[in-house]
gemmi code that builds the backbone of each chain (N, CA, C; Angstrom):
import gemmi

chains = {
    "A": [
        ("UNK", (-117.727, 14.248, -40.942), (-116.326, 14.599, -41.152), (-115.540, 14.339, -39.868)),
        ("UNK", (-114.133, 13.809, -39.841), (-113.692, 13.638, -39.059), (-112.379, 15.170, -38.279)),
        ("UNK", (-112.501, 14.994, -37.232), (-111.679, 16.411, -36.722), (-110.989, 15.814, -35.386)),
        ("UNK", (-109.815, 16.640, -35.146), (-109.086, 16.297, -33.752), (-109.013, 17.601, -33.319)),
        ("UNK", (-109.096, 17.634, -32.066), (-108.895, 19.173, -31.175), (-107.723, 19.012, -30.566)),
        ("UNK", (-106.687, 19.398, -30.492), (-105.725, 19.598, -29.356), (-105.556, 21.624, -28.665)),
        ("UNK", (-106.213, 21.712, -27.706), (-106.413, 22.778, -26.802), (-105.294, 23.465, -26.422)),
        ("UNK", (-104.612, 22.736, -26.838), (-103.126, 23.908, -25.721), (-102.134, 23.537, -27.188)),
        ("UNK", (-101.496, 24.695, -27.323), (-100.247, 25.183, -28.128), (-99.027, 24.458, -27.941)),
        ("UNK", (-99.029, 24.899, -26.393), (-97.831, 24.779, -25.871), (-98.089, 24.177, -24.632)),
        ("UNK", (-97.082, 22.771, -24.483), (-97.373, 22.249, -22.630), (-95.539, 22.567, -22.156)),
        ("UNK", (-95.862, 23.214, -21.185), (-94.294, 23.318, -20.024), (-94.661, 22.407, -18.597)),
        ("UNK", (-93.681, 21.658, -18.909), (-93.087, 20.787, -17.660), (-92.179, 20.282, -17.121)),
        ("UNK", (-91.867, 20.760, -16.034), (-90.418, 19.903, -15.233), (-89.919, 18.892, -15.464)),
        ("UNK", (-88.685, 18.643, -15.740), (-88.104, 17.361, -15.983), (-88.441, 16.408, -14.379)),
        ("UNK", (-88.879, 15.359, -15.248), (-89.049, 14.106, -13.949), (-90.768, 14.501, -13.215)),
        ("UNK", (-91.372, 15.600, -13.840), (-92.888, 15.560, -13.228), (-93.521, 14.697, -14.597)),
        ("UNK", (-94.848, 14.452, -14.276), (-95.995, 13.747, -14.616), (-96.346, 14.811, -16.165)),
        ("UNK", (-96.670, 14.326, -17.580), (-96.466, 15.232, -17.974), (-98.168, 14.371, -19.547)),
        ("UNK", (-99.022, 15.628, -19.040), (-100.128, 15.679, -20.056), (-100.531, 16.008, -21.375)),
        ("UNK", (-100.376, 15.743, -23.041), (-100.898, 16.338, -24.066), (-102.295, 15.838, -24.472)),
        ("UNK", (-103.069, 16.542, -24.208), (-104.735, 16.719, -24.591), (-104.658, 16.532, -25.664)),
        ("UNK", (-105.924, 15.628, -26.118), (-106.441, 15.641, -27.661), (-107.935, 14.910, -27.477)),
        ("UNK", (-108.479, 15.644, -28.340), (-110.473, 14.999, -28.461), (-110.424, 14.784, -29.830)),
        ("UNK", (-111.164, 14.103, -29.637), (-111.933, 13.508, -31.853), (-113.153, 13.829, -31.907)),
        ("UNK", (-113.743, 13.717, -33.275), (-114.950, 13.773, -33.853), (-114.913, 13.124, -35.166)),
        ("UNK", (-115.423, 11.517, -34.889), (-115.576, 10.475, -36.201), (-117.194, 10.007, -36.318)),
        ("UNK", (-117.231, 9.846, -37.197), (-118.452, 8.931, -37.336), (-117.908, 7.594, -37.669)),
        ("UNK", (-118.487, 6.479, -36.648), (-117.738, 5.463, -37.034), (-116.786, 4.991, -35.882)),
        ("UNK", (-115.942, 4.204, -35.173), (-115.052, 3.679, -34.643), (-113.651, 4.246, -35.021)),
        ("UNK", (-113.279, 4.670, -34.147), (-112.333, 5.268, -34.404), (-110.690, 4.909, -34.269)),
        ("UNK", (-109.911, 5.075, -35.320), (-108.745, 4.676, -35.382), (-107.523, 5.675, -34.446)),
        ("UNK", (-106.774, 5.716, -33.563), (-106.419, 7.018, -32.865), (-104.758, 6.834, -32.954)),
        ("UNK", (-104.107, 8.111, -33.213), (-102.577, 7.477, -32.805), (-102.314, 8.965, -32.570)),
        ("UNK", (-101.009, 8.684, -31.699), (-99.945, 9.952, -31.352), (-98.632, 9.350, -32.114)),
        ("UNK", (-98.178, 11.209, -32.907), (-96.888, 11.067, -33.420), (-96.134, 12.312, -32.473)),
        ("UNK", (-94.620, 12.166, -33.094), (-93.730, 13.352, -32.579), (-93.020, 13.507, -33.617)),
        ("UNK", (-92.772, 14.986, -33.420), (-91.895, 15.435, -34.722), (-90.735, 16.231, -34.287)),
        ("UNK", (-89.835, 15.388, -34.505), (-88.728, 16.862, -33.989), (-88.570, 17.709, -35.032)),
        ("UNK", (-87.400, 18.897, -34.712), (-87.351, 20.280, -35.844), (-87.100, 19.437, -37.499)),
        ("UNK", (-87.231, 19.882, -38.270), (-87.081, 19.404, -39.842), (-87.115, 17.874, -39.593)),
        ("UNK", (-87.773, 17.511, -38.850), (-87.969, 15.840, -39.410), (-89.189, 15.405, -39.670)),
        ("UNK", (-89.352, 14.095, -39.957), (-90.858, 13.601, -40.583), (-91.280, 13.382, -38.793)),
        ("UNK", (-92.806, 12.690, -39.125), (-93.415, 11.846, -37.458), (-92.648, 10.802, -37.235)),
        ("UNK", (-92.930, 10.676, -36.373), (-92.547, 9.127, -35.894), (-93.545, 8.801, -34.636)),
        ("UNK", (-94.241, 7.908, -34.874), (-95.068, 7.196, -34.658), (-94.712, 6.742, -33.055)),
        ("UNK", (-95.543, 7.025, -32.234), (-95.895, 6.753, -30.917), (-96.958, 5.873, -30.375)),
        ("UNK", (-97.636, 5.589, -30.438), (-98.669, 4.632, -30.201), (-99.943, 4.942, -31.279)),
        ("UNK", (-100.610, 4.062, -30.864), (-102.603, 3.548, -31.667), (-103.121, 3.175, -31.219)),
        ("UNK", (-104.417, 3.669, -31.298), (-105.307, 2.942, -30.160), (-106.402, 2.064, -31.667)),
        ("UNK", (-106.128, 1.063, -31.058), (-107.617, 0.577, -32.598), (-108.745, -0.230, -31.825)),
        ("UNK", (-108.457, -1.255, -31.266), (-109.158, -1.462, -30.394), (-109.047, -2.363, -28.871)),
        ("UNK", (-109.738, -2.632, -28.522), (-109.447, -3.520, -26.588), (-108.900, -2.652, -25.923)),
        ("UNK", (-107.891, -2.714, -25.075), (-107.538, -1.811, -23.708), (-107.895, -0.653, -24.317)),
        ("UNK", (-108.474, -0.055, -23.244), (-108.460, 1.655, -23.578), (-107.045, 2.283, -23.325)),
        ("UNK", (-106.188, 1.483, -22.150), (-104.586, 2.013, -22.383), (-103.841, 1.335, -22.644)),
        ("UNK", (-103.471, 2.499, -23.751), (-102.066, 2.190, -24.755), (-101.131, 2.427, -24.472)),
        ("UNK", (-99.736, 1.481, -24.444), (-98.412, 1.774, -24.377), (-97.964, 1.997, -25.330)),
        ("UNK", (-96.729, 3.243, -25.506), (-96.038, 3.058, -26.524), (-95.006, 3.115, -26.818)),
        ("UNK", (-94.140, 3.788, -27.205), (-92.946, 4.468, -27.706), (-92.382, 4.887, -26.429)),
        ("UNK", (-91.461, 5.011, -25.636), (-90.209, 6.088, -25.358), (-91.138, 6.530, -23.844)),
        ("UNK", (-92.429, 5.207, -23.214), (-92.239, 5.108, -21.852), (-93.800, 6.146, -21.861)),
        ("UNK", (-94.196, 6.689, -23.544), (-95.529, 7.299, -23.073), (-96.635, 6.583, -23.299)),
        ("UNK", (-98.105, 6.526, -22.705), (-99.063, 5.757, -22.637), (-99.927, 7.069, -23.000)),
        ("UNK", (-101.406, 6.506, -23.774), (-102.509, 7.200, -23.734), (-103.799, 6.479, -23.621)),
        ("UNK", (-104.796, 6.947, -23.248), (-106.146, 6.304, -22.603), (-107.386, 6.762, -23.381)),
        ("UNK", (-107.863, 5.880, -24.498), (-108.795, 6.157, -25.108), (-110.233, 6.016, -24.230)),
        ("UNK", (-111.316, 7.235, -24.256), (-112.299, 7.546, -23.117), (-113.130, 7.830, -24.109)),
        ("UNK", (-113.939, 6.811, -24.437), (-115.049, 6.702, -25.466), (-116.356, 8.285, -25.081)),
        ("UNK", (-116.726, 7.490, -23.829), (-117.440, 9.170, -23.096), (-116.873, 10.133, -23.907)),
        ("UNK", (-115.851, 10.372, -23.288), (-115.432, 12.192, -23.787), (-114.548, 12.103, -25.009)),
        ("UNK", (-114.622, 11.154, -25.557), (-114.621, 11.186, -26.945), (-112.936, 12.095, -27.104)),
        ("UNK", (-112.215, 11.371, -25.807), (-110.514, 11.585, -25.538), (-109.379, 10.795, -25.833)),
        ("UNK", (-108.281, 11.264, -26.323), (-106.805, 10.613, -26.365), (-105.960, 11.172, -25.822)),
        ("UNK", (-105.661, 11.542, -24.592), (-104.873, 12.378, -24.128), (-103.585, 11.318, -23.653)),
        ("UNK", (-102.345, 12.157, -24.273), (-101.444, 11.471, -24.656), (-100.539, 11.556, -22.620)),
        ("UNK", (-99.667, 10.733, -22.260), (-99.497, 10.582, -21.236), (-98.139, 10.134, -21.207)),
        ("UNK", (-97.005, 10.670, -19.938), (-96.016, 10.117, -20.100), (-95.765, 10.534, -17.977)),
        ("UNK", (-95.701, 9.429, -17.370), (-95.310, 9.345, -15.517), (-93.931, 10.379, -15.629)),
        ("UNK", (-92.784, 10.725, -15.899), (-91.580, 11.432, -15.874), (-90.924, 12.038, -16.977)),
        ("UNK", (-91.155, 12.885, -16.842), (-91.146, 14.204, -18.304), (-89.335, 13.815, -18.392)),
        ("UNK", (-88.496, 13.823, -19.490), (-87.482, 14.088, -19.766), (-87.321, 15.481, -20.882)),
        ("UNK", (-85.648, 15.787, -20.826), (-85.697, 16.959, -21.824), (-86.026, 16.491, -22.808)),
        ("UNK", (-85.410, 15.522, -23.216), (-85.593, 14.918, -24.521), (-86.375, 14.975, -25.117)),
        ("UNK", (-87.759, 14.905, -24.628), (-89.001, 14.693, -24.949), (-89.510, 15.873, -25.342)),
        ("UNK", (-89.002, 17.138, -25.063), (-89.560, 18.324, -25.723), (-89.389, 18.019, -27.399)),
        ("UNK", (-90.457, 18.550, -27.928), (-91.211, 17.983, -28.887), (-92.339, 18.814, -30.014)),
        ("UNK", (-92.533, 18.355, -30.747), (-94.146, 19.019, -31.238), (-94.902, 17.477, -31.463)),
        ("UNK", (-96.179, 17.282, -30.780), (-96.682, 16.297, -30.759), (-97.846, 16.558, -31.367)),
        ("UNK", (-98.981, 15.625, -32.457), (-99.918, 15.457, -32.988), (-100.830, 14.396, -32.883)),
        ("UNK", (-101.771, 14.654, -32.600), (-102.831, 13.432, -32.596), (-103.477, 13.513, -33.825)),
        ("UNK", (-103.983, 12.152, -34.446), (-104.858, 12.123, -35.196), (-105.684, 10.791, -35.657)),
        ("UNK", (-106.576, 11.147, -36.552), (-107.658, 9.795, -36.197), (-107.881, 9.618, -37.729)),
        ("UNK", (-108.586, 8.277, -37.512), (-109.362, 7.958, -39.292), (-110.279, 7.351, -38.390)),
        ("UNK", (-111.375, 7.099, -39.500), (-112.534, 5.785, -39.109), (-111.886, 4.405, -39.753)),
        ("UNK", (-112.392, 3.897, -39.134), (-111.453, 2.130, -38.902), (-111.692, 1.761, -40.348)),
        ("UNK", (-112.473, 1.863, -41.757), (-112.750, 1.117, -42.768), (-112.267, 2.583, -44.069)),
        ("UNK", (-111.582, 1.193, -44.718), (-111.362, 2.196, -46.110), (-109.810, 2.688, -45.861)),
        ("UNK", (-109.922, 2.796, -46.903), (-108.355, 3.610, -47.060), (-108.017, 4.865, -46.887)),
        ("UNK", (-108.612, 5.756, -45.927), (-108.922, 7.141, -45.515), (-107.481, 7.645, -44.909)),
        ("UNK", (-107.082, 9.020, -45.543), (-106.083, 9.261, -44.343), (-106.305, 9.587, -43.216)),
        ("UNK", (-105.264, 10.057, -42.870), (-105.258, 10.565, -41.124), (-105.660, 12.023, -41.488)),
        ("UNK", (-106.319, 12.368, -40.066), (-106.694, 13.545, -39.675), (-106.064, 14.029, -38.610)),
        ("UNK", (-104.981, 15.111, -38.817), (-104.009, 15.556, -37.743), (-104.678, 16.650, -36.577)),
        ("UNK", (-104.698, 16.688, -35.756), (-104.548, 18.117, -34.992), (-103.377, 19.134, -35.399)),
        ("UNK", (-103.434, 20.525, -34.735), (-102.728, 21.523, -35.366), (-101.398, 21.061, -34.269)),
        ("UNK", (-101.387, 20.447, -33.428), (-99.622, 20.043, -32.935), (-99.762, 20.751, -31.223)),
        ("UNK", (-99.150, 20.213, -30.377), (-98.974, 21.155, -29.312), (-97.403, 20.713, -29.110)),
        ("UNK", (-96.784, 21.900, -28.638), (-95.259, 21.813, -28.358), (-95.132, 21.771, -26.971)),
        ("UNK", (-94.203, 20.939, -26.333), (-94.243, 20.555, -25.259), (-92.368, 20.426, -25.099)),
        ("UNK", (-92.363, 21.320, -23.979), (-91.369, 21.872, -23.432), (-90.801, 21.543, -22.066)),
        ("UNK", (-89.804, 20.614, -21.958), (-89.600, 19.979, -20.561), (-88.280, 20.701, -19.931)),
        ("UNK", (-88.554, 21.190, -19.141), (-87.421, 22.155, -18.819), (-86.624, 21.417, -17.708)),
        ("UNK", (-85.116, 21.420, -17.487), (-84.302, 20.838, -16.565), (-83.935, 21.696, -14.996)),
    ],
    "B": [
        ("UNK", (-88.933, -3.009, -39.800), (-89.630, -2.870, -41.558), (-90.131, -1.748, -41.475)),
        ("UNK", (-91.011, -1.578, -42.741), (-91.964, -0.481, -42.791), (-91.283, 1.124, -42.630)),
        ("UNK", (-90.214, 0.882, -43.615), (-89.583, 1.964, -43.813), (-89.718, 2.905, -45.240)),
        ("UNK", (-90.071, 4.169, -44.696), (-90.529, 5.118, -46.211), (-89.124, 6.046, -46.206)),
        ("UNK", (-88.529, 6.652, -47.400), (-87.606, 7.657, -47.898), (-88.543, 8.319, -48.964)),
        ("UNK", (-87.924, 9.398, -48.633), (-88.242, 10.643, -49.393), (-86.997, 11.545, -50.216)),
        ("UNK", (-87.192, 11.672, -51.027), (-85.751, 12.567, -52.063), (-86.129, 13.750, -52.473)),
        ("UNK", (-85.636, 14.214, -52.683), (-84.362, 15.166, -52.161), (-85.013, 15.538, -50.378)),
        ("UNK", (-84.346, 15.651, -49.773), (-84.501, 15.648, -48.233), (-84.491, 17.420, -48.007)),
        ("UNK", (-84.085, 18.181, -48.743), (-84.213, 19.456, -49.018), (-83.761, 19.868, -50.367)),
        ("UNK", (-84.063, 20.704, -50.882), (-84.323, 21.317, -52.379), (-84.153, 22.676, -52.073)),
        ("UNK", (-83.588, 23.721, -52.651), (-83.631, 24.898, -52.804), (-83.587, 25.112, -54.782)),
        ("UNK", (-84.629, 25.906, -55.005), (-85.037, 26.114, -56.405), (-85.495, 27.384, -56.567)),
        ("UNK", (-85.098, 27.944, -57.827), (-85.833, 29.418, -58.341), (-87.278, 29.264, -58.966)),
        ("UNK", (-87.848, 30.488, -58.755), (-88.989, 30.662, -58.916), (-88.947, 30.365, -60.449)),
        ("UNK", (-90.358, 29.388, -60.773), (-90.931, 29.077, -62.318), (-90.324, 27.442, -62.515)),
        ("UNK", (-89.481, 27.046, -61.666), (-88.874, 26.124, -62.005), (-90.020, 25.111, -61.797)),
        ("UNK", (-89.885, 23.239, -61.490), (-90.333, 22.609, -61.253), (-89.741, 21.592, -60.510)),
        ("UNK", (-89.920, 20.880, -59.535), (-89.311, 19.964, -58.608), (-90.155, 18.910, -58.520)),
        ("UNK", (-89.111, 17.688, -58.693), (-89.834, 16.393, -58.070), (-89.781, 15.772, -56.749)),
        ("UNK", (-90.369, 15.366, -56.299), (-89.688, 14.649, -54.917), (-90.243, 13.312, -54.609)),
        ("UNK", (-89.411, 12.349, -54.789), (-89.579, 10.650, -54.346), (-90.209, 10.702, -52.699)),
        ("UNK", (-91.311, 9.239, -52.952), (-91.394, 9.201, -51.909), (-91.889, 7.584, -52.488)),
        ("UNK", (-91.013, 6.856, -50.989), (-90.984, 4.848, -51.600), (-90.644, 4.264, -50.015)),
        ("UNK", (-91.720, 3.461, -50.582), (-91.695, 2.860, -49.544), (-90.399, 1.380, -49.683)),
        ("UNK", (-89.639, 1.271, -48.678), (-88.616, 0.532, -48.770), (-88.465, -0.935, -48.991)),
        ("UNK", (-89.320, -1.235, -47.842), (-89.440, -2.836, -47.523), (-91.051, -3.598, -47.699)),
        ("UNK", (-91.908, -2.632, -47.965), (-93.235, -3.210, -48.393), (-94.014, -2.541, -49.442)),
        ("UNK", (-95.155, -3.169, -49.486), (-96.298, -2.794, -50.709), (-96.966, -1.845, -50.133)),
        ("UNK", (-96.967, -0.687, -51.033), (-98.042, 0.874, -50.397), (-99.332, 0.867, -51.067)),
        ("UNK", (-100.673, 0.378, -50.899), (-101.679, 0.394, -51.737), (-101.686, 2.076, -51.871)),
        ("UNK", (-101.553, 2.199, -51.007), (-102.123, 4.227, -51.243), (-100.837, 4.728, -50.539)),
        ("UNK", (-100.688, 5.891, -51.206), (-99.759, 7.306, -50.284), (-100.769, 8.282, -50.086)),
        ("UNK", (-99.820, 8.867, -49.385), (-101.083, 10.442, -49.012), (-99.522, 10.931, -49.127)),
        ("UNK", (-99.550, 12.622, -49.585), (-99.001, 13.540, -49.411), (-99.941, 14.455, -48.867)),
        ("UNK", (-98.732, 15.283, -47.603), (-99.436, 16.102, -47.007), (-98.392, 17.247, -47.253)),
        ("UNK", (-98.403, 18.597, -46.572), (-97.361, 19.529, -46.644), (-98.053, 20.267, -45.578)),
        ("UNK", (-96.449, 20.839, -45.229), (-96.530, 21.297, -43.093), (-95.737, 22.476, -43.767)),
        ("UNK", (-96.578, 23.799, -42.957), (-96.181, 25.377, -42.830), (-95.287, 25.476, -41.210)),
        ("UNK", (-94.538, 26.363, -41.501), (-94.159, 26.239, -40.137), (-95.265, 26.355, -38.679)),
        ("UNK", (-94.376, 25.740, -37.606), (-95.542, 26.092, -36.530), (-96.945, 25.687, -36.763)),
        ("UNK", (-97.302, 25.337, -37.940), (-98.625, 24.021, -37.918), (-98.675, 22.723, -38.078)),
        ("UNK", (-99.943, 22.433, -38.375), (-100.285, 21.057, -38.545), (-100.189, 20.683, -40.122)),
        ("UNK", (-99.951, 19.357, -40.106), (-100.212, 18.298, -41.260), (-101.429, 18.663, -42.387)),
        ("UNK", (-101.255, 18.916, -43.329), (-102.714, 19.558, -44.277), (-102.320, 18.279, -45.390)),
        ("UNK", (-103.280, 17.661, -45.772), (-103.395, 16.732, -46.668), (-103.549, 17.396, -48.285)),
        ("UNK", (-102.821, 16.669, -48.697), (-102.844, 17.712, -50.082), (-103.814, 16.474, -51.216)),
        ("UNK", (-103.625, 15.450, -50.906), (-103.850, 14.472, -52.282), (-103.748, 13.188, -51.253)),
        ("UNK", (-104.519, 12.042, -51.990), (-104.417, 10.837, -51.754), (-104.078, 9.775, -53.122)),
        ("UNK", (-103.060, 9.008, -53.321), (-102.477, 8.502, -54.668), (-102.531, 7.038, -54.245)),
        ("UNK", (-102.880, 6.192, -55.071), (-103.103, 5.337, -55.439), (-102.958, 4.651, -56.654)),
        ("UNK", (-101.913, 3.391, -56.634), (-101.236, 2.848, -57.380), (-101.858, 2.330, -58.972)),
        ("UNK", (-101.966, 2.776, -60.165), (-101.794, 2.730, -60.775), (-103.423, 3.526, -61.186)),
        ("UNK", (-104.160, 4.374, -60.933), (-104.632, 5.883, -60.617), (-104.747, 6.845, -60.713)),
        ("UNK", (-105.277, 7.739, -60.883), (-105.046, 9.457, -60.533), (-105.552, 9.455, -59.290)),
        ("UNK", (-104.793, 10.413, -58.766), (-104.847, 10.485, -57.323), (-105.888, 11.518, -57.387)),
        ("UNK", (-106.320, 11.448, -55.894), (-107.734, 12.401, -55.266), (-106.763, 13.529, -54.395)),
        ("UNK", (-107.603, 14.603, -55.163), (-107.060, 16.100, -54.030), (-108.092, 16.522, -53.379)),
        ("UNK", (-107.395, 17.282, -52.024), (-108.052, 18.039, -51.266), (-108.979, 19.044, -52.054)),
        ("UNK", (-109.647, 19.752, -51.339), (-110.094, 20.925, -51.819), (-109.225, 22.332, -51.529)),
        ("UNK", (-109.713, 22.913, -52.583), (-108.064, 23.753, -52.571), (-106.879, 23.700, -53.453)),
        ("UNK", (-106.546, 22.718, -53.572), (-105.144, 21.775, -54.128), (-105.003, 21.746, -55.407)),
        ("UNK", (-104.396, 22.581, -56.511), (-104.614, 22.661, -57.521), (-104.080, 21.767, -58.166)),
        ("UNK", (-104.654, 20.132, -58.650), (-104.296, 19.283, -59.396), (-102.600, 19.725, -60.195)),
        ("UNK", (-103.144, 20.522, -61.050), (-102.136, 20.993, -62.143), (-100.944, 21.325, -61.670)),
        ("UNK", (-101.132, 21.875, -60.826), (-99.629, 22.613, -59.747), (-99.226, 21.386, -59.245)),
        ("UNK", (-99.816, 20.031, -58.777), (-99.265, 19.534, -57.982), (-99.103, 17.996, -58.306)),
        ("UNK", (-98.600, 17.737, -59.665), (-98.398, 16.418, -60.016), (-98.466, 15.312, -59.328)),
        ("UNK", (-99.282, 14.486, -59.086), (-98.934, 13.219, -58.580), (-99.327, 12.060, -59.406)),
        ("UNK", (-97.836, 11.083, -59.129), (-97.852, 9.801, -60.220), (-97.548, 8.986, -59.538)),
        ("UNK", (-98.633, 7.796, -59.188), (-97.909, 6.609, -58.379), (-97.820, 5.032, -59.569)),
        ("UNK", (-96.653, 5.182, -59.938), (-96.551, 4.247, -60.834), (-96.650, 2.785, -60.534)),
        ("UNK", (-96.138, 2.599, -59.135), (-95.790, 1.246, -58.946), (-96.136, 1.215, -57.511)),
        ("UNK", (-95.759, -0.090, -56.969), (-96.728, 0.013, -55.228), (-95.400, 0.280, -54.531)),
        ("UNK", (-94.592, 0.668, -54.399), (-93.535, 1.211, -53.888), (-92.925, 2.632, -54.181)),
        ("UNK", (-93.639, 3.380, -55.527), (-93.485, 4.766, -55.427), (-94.394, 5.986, -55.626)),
        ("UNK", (-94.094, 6.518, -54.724), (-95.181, 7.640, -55.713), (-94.475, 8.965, -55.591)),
        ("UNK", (-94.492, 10.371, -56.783), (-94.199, 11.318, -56.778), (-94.678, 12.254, -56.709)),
        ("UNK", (-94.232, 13.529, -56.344), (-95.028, 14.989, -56.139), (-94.069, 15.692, -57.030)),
        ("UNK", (-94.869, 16.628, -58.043), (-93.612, 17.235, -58.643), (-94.689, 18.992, -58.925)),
        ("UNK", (-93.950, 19.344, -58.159), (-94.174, 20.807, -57.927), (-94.010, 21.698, -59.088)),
        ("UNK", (-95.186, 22.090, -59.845), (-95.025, 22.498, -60.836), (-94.858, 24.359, -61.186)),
        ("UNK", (-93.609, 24.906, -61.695), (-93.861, 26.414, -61.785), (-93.669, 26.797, -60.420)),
        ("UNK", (-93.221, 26.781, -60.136), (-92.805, 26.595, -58.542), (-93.114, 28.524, -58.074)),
        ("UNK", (-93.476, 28.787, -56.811), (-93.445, 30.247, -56.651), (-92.934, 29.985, -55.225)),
        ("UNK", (-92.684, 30.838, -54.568), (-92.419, 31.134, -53.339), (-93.304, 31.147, -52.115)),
        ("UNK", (-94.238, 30.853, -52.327), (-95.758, 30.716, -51.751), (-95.923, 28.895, -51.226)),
        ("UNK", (-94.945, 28.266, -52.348), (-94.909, 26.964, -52.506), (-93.719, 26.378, -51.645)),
        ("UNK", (-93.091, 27.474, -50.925), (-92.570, 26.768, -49.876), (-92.475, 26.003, -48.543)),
        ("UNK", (-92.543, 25.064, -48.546), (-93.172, 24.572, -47.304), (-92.456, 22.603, -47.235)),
        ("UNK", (-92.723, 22.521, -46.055), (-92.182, 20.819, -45.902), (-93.307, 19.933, -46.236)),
        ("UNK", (-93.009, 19.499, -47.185), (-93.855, 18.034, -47.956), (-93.350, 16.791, -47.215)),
        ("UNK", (-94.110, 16.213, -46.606), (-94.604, 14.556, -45.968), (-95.243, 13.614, -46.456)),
        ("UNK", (-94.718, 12.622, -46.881), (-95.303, 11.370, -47.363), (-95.685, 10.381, -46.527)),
        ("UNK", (-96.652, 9.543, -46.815), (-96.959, 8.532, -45.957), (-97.502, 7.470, -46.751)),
        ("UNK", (-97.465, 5.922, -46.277), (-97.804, 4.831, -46.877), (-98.423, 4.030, -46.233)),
        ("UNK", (-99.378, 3.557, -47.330), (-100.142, 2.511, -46.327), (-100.319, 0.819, -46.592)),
        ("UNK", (-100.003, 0.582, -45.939), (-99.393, -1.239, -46.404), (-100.444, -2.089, -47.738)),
        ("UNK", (-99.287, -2.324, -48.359), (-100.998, -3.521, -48.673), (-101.701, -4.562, -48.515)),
        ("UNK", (-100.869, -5.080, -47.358), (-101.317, -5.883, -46.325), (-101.385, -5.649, -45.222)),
        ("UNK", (-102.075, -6.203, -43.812), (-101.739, -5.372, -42.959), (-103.067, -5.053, -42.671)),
        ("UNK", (-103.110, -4.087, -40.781), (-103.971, -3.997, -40.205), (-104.287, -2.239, -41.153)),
        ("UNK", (-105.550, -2.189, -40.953), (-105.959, -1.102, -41.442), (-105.221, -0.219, -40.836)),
        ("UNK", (-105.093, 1.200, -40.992), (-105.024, 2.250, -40.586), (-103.642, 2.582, -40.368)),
        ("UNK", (-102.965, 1.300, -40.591), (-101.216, 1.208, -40.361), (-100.580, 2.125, -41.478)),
        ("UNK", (-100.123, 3.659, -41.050), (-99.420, 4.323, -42.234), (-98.302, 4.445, -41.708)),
        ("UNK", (-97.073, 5.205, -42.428), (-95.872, 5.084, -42.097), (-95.148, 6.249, -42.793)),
        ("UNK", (-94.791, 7.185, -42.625), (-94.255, 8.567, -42.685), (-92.931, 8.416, -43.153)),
        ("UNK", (-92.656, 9.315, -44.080), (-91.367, 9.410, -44.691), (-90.993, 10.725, -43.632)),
        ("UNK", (-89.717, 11.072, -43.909), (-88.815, 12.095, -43.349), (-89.050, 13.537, -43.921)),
        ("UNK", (-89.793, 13.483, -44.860), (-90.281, 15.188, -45.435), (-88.864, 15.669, -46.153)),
        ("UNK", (-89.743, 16.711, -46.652), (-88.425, 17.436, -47.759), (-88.713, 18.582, -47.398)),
        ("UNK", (-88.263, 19.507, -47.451), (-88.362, 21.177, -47.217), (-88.188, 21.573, -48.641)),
        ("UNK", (-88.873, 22.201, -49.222), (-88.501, 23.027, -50.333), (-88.721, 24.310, -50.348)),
        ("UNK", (-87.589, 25.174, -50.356), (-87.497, 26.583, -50.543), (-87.111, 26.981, -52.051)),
        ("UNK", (-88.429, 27.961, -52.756), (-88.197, 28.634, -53.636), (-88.121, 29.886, -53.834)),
        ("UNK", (-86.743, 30.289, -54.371), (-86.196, 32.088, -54.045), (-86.483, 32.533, -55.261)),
    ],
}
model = gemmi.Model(1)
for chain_id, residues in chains.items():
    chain = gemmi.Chain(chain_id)
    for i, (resn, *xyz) in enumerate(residues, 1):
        res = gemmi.Residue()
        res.name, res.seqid = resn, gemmi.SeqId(i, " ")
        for name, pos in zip(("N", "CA", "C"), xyz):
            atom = gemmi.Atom()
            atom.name, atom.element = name, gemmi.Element(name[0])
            atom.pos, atom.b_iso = gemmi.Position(*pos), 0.0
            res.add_atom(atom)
        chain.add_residue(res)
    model.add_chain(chain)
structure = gemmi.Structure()
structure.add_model(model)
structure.setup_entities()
């Protein structure tokens, strides 16, 4: 069965610091990986995928994440936090074959304060 | 491209009633949708996986009967909330998945909120 962990609820960070959202998987299989964001009452919107080659991904709105086969990580990444960017963010995965959905994490909210 | 809508974008309905809600993909072919539905302050819970011309596959949990799904054509599929209670309120998310195209490529509609009083 496939599962995503995201560890922290909530991330707080300074506008213009370095700014981290954690996420781990558990697939059998090769794994398909992406980060979304959701603002209040809206759908995702799609931030990057990792499917395969570079382990770092660019994506969306200046954030990158680094797929780490080892620790079996996607921790989502952005060099200069803006407000804007406060958020509820989700990781989630499929195995690369078949028409499987996504498997979300429970969300961490991430709070960039000015 | 690769744009999904969802209808009614919010719904407010009395209890017993029944609600439908569109979800189409705009500019391409959806071999499959997934509907999911989001409680506040959580995550994405998959309710069903639908597939074009089909009965769709539910979660466990997910009471078929309560939770209509009809994907008639490769550009729509519906959720129609049946007997509706207040328990059944929550934001419904659609998603599509190309029918061409790199695997794993889905694409999220805007969700509907439905509140039943």
């Amino acid at each position: 069965a496939q599962s995503v962990a995201q560890p922290e609820d909530q991330v707080n960070v300074a506008e213009g610091n370095p700014l981290t959202v954690k996420c781990t998987y558990s697939v059998s299989g090769n794994p398909y990986l992406f980060w979304y964001v959701q603002y209040p009452n809206r759908g995702l919107q799609f931030l990057l995928k990792y499917i395969t080659g570079d382990n770092l991904v660019k994506g969306s709105y200046g954030f990158e994440a680094e797929f780490n086969k080892s620790q079996t990580s996607f921790h989502l990444k952005k060099p200069s936090a803006l407000v804007s960017d406060s958020a509820l963010y989700f990781c989630a995965v499929r195995v690369s074959s078949g028409n499987t959905p996504l498997v979300f994490g429970k969300g961490t909210r991430l709070s960039v304060i000015a | 491209g690769a744009v999904v809508s969802q209808h009614p974008s919010w719904v407010i309905c009395k209890s017993g009633t029944s609600v439908k809600i569109e979800c189409r993909s705009l500019d391409f072919q959806a071999t499959t949708m997934f509907w999911y539905r989001q409680f506040p302050k959580q995550s994405l819970m998959l309710m069903a996986t639908s597939n074009e011309g089909s009965k769709a596959t539910y979660e466990q949990g997910v009471e078929k009967d309560k939770f209509l799904i009809n994907h008639a054509s490769l550009t729509l599929s519906t959720l129609t909330v049946t007997s509706a209670h207040p328990e059944d309120s929550s934001f419904y998310i659609c998603s599509a998945q190309r029918l061409s195209g790199r695997a794993g490529e889905q694409y999220f509609g805007p969700g509907t909120r439905l509140t039943v009083t």
